[in-house]
C-alpha positions in Angstrom: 0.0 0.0 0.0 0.9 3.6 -0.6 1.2 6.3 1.6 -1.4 8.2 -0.2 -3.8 5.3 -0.5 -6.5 4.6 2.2 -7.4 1.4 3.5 -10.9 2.7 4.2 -13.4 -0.1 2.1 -15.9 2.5 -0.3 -18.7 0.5 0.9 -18.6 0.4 4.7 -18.2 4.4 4.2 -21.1 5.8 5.6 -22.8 7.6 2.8 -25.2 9.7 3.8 -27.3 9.7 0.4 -28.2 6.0 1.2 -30.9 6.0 3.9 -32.5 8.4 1.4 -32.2 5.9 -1.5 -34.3 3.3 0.5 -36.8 5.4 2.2 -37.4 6.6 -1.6 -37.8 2.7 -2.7 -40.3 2.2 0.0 -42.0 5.7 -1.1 -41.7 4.4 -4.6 -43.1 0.7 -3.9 -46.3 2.0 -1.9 -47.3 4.5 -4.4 -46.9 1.6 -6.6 -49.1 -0.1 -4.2 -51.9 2.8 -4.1 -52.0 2.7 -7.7 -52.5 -0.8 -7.8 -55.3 -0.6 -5.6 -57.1 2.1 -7.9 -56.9 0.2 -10.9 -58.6 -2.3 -9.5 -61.3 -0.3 -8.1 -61.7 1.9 -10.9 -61.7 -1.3 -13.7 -64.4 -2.8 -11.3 -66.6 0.5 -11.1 -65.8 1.0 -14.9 -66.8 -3.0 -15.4 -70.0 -2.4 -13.7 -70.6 0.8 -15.0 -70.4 -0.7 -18.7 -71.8 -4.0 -17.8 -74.4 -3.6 -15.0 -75.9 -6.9 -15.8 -73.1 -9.7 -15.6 -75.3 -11.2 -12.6 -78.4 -11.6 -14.6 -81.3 -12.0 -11.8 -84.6 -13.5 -13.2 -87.7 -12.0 -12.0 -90.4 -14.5 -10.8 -92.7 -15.1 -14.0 -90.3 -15.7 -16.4 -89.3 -12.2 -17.1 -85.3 -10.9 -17.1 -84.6 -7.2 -15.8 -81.9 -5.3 -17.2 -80.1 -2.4 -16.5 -79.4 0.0 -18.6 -75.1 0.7 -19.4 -73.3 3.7 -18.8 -72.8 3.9 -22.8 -76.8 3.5 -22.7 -77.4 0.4 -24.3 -78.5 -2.9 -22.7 -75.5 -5.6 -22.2 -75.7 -9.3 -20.2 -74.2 -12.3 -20.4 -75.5 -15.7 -22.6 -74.6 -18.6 -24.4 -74.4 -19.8 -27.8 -74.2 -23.3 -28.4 -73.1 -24.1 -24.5 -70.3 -21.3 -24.7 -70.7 -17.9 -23.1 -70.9 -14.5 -25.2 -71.9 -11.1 -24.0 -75.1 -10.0 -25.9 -76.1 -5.8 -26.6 -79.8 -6.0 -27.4 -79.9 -4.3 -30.5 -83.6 -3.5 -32.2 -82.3 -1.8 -35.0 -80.6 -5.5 -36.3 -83.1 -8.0 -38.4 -80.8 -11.0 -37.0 -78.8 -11.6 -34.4 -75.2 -10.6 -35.8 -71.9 -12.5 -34.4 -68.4 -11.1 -34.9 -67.3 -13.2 -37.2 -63.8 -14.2 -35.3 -66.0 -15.9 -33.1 -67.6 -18.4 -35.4 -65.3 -21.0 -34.8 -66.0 -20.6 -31.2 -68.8 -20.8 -31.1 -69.4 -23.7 -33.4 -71.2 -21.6 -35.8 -70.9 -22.2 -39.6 -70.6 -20.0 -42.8 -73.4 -20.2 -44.9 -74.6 -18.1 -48.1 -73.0 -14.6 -48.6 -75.2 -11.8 -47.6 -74.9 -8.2 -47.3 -76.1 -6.8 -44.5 -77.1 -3.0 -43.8 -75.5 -1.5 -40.6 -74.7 1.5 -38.7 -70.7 1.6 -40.5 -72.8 0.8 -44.1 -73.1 -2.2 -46.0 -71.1 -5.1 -45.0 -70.5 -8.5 -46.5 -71.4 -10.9 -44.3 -72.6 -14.7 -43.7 -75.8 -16.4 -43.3 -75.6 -18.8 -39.6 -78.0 -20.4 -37.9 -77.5 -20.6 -33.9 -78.7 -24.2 -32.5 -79.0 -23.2 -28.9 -79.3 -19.4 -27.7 -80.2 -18.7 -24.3 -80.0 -15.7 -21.6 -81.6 -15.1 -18.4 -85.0 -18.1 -18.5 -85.2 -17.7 -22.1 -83.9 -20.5 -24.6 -84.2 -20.9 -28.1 -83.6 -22.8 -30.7 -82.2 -22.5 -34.8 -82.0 -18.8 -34.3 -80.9 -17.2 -37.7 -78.0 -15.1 -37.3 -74.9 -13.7 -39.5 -71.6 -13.5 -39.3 -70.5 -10.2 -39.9 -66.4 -9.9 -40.2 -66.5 -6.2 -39.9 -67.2 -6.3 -35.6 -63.7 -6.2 -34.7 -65.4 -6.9 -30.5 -66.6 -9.7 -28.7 -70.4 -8.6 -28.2 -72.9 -10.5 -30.2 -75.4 -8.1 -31.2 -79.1 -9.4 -30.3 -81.5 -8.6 -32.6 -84.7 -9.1 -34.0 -84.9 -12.5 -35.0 -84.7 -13.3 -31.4 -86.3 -10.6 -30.0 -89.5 -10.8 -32.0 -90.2 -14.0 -29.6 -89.9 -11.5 -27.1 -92.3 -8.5 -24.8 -90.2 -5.9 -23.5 -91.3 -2.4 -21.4 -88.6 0.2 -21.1 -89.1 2.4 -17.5 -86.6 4.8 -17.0 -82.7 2.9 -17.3 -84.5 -0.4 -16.8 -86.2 -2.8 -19.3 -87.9 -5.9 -18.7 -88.1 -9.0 -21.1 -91.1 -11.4 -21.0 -91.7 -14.6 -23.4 -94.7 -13.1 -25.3 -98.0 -14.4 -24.1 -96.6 -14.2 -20.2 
């Protein structure tokens, strides 16, 4: 060793910049924390604001209440052929219109070309035929649908070719769906 040189080890120096450097890590990992813990409150108020019917509760008499979304339109859960799907009632589609991604899915098959007429403009789509569609205590069978490959989402729209075998009474944000003649 040197005269000049110090046997003093760098890193049993007391630095005084370190304690700061941890009690910033613990600042840094609890606002990491917080953060955490508003996501998940926020995704579950946004989730319930956008879907407020993922616990679909059937009225006694074979009726289904729904409320209405934050976006204003009315969204719950189903199945199509045994598999679940999120339906948006839609009164303004003839059929019942699946994104075509899900065909497969769904086990749904591509029939005839078809155009169908839609909010975006005329799409090209494909003729379908669900074999079991049910939601809340309704169930039906060899529902004509399309496939339409321009809805790039996962909602099945729910339209008129199931709805027609369908009552429904809109009061305020709430509508209710009866099998006609109930």
């Amino acid at each position: 060793m040197h005269e000049n040189e110090s046997s003093v080890d760098p890193l049993s120096t007391p630095n005084p910049h370190r304690p700061l450097g941890r009690g910033m890590a613990l600042v840094a990992s609890l606002l990491v924390l917080v953060l955490g813990l508003f996501y998940l409150y926020f995704d579950s108020s946004l989730e319930a604001r956008n879907n407020p019917n993922r616990q679909l509760q059937v009225a006694p008499g074979s009726k289904l209440v729904l409320k209405r979304s934050g976006s204003g339109h009315y969204v719950f859960p189903g199945m199509i052929n045994g598999r679940p799907v999120t339906f948006l009632l839609d009164t303004g589609a003839t059929l019942v219109s699946v994104p075509a991604h899900l065909a497969g899915e769904l086990g749904l098959e591509a029939g005839a070309h078809q155009q169908s007429i839609t909010a975006n403009g005329t799409v090209a789509t494909r003729a379908t035929r669900v074999a079991a569609l049910a939601f809340g205590p309704f169930d039906l069978r060899g529902v004509p649908a399309s496939l339409n490959p321009g809805m790039t989402d996962d909602q099945v729209l729910l339209g008129m070719s199931v709805l027609k075998h369908l009552e429904f009474t809109q009061r305020g944000d709430t509508l209710i769906l009866r099998a006609r003649g109930n």
